[in-house]
Biotite code that builds the C-alpha atoms (Angstrom):
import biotite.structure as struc

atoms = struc.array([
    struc.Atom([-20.521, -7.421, -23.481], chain_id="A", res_id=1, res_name="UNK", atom_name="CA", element="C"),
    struc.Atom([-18.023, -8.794, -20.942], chain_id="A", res_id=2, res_name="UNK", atom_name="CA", element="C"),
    struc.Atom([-15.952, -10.715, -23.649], chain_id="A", res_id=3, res_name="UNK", atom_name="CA", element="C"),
    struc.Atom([-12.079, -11.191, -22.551], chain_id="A", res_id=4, res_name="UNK", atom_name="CA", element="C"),
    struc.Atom([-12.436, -9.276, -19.367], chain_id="A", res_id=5, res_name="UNK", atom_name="CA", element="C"),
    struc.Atom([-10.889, -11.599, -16.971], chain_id="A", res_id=6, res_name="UNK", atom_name="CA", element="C"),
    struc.Atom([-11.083, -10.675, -12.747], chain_id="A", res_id=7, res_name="UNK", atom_name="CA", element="C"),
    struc.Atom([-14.001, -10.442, -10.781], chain_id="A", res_id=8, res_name="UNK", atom_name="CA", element="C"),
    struc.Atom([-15.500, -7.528, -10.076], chain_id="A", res_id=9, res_name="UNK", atom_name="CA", element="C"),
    struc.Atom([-16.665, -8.426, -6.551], chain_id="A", res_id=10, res_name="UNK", atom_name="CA", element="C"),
    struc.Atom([-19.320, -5.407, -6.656], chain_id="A", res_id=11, res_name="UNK", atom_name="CA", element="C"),
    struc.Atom([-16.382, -2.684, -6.201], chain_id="A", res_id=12, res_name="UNK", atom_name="CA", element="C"),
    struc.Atom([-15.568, 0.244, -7.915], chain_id="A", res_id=13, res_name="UNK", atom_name="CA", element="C"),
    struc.Atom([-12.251, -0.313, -9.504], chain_id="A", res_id=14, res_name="UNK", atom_name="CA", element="C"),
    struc.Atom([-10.558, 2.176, -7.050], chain_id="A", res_id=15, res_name="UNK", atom_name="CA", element="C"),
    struc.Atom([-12.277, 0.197, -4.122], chain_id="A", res_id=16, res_name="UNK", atom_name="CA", element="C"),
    struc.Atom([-10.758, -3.040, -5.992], chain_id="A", res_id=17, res_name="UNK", atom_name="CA", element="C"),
    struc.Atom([-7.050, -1.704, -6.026], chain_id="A", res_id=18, res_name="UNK", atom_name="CA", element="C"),
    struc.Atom([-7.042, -0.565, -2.920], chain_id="A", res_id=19, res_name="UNK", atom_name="CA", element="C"),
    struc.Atom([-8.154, -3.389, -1.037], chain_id="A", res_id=20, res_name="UNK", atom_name="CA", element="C"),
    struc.Atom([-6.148, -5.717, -2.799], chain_id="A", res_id=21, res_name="UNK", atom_name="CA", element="C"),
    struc.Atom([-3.010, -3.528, -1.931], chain_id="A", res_id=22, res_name="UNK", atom_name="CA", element="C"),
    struc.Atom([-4.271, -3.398, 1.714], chain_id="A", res_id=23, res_name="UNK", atom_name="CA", element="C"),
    struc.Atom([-4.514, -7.231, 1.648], chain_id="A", res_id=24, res_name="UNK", atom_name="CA", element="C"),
    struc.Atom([-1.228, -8.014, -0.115], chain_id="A", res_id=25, res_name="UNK", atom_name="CA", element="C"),
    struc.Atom([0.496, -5.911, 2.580], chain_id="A", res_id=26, res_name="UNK", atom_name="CA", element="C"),
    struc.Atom([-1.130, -7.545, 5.303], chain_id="A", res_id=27, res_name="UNK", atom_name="CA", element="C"),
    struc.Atom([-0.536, -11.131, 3.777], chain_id="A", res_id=28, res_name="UNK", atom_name="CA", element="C"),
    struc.Atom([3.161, -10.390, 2.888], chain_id="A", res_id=29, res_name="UNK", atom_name="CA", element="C"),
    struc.Atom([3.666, -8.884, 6.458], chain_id="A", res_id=30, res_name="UNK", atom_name="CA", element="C"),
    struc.Atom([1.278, -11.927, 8.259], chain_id="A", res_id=31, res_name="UNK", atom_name="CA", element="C"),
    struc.Atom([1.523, -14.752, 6.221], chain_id="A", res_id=32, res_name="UNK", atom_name="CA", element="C"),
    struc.Atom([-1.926, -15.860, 6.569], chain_id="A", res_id=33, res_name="UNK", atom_name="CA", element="C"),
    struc.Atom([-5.218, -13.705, 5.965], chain_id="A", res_id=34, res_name="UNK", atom_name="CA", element="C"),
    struc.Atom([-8.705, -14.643, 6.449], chain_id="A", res_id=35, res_name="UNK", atom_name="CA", element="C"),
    struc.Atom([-10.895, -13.754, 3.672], chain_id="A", res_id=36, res_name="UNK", atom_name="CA", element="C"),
    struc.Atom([-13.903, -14.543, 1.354], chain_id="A", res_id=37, res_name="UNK", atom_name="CA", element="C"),
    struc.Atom([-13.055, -17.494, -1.369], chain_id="A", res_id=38, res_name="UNK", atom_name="CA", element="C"),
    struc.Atom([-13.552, -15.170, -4.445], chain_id="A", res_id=39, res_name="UNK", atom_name="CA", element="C"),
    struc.Atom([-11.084, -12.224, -2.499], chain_id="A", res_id=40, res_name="UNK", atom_name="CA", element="C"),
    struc.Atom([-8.386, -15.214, -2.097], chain_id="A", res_id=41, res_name="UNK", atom_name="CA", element="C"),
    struc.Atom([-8.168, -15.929, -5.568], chain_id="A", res_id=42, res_name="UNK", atom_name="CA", element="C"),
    struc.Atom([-8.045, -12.664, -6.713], chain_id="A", res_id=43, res_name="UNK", atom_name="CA", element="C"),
    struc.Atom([-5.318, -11.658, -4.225], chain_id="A", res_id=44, res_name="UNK", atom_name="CA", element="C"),
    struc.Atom([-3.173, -14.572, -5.922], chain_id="A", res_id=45, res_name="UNK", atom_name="CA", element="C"),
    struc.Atom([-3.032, -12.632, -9.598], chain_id="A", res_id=46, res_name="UNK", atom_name="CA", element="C"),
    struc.Atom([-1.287, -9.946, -7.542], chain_id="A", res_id=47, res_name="UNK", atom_name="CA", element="C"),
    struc.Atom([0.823, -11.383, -4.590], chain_id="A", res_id=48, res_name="UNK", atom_name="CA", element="C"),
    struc.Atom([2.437, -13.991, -6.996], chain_id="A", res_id=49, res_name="UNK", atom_name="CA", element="C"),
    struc.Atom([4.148, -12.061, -9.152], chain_id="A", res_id=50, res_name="UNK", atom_name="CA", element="C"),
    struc.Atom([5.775, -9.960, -6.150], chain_id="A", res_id=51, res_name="UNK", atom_name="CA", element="C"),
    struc.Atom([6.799, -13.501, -5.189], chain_id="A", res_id=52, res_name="UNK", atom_name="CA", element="C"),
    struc.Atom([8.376, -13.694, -8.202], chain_id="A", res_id=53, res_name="UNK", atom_name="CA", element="C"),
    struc.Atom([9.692, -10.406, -8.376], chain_id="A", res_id=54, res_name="UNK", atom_name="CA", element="C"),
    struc.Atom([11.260, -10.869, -5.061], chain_id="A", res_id=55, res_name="UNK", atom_name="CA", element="C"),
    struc.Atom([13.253, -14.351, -6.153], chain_id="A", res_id=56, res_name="UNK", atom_name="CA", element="C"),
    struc.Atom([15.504, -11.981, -7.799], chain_id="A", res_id=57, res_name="UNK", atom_name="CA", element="C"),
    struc.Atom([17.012, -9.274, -4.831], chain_id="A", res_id=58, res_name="UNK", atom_name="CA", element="C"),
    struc.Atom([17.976, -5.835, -6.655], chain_id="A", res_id=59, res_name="UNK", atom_name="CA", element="C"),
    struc.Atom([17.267, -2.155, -6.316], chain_id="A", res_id=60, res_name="UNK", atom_name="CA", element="C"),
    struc.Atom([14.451, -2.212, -9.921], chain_id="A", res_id=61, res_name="UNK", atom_name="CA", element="C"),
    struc.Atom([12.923, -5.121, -8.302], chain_id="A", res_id=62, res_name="UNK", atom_name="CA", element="C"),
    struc.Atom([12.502, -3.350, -4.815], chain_id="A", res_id=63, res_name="UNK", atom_name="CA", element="C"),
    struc.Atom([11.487, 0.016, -6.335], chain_id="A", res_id=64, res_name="UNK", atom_name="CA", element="C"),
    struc.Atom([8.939, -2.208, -8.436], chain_id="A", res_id=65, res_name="UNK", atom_name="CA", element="C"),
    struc.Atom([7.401, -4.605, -5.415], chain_id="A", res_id=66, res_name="UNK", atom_name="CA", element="C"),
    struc.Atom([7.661, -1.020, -3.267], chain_id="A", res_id=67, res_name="UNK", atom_name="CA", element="C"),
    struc.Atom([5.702, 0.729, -5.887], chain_id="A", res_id=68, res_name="UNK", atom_name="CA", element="C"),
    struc.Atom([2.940, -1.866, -5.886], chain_id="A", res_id=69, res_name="UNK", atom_name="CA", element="C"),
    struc.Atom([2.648, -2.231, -1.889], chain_id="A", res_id=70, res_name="UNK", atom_name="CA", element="C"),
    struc.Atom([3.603, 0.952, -0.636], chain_id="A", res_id=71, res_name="UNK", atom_name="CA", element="C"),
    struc.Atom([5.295, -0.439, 3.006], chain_id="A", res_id=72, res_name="UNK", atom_name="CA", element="C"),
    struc.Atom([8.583, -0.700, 3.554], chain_id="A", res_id=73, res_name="UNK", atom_name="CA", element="C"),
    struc.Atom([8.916, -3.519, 6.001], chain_id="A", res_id=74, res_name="UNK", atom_name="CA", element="C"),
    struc.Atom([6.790, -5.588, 3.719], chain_id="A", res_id=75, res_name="UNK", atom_name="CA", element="C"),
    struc.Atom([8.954, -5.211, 0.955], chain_id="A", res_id=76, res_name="UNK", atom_name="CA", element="C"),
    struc.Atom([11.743, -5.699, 3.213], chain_id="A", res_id=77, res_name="UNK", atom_name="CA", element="C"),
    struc.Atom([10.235, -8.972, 4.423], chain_id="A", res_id=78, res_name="UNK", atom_name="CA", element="C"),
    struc.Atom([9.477, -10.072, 0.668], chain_id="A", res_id=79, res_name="UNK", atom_name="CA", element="C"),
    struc.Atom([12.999, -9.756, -0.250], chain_id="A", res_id=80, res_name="UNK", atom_name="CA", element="C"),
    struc.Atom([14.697, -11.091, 2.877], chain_id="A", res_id=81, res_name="UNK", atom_name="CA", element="C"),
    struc.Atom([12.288, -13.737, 3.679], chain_id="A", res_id=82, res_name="UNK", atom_name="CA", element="C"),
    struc.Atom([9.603, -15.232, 1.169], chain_id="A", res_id=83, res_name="UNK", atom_name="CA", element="C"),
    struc.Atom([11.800, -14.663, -2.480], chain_id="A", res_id=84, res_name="UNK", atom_name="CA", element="C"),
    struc.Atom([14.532, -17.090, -0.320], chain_id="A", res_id=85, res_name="UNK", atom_name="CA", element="C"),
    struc.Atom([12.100, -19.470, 0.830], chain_id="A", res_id=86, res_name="UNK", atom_name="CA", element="C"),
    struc.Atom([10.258, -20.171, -3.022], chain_id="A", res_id=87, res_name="UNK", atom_name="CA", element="C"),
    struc.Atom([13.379, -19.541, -5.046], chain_id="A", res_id=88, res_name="UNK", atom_name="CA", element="C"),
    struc.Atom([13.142, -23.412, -6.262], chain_id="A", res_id=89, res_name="UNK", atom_name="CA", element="C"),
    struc.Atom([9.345, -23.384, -6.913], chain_id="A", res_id=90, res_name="UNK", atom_name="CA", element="C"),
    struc.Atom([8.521, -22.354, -9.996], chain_id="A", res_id=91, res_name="UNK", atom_name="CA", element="C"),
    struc.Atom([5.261, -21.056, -9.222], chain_id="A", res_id=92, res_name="UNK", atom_name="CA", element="C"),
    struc.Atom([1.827, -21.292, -7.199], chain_id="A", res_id=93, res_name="UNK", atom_name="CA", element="C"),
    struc.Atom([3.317, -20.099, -3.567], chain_id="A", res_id=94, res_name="UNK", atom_name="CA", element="C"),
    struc.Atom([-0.226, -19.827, -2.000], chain_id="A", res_id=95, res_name="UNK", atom_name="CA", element="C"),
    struc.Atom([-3.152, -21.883, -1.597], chain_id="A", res_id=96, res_name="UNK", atom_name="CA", element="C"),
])
């Protein structure tokens, strides 16, 4: 039964899921705009948000965390420097 099993599976293996969803966090932290399917977009928000909100706060455990999650140095770079800056006063829901 699928009973409290929340994401979509979008007919992936669960390797296939994580690693597309890194590949599309990196490109949408280093682009800023990604064009996708619907049910891909709203499953790339459960993970890109919280790296927003990990990257509000600037130190070294938050870096090694967001770098351990997308795996690209100049996107974590540009996380830090750039988009934790620009939402530090919104509480929450950075993309639509």
């Amino acid at each position: 039964m699928r009973h409290r099993k929340s994401g979509r599976h979008l007919n992936r293996t669960r390797s296939h899921l994580r690693a597309m969803f890194k590949n599309m966090s990196t490109s949408l932290v280093r682009h800023e705009l990604i064009k996708t399917t619907l049910p891909k977009a709203k499953e790339l928000r459960r993970v890109v948000e919280p790296l927003i909100t990990l990257a509000k706060i600037d130190s070294v455990a938050n870096r090694r965390l967001a770098f351990a999650r997308l795996r690209d140095r100049d996107s974590v770079s540009k996380l830090f420097n750039e988009l934790g800056p620009r939402y530090l006063e919104r509480p929450g829901g950075y993309l639509r």
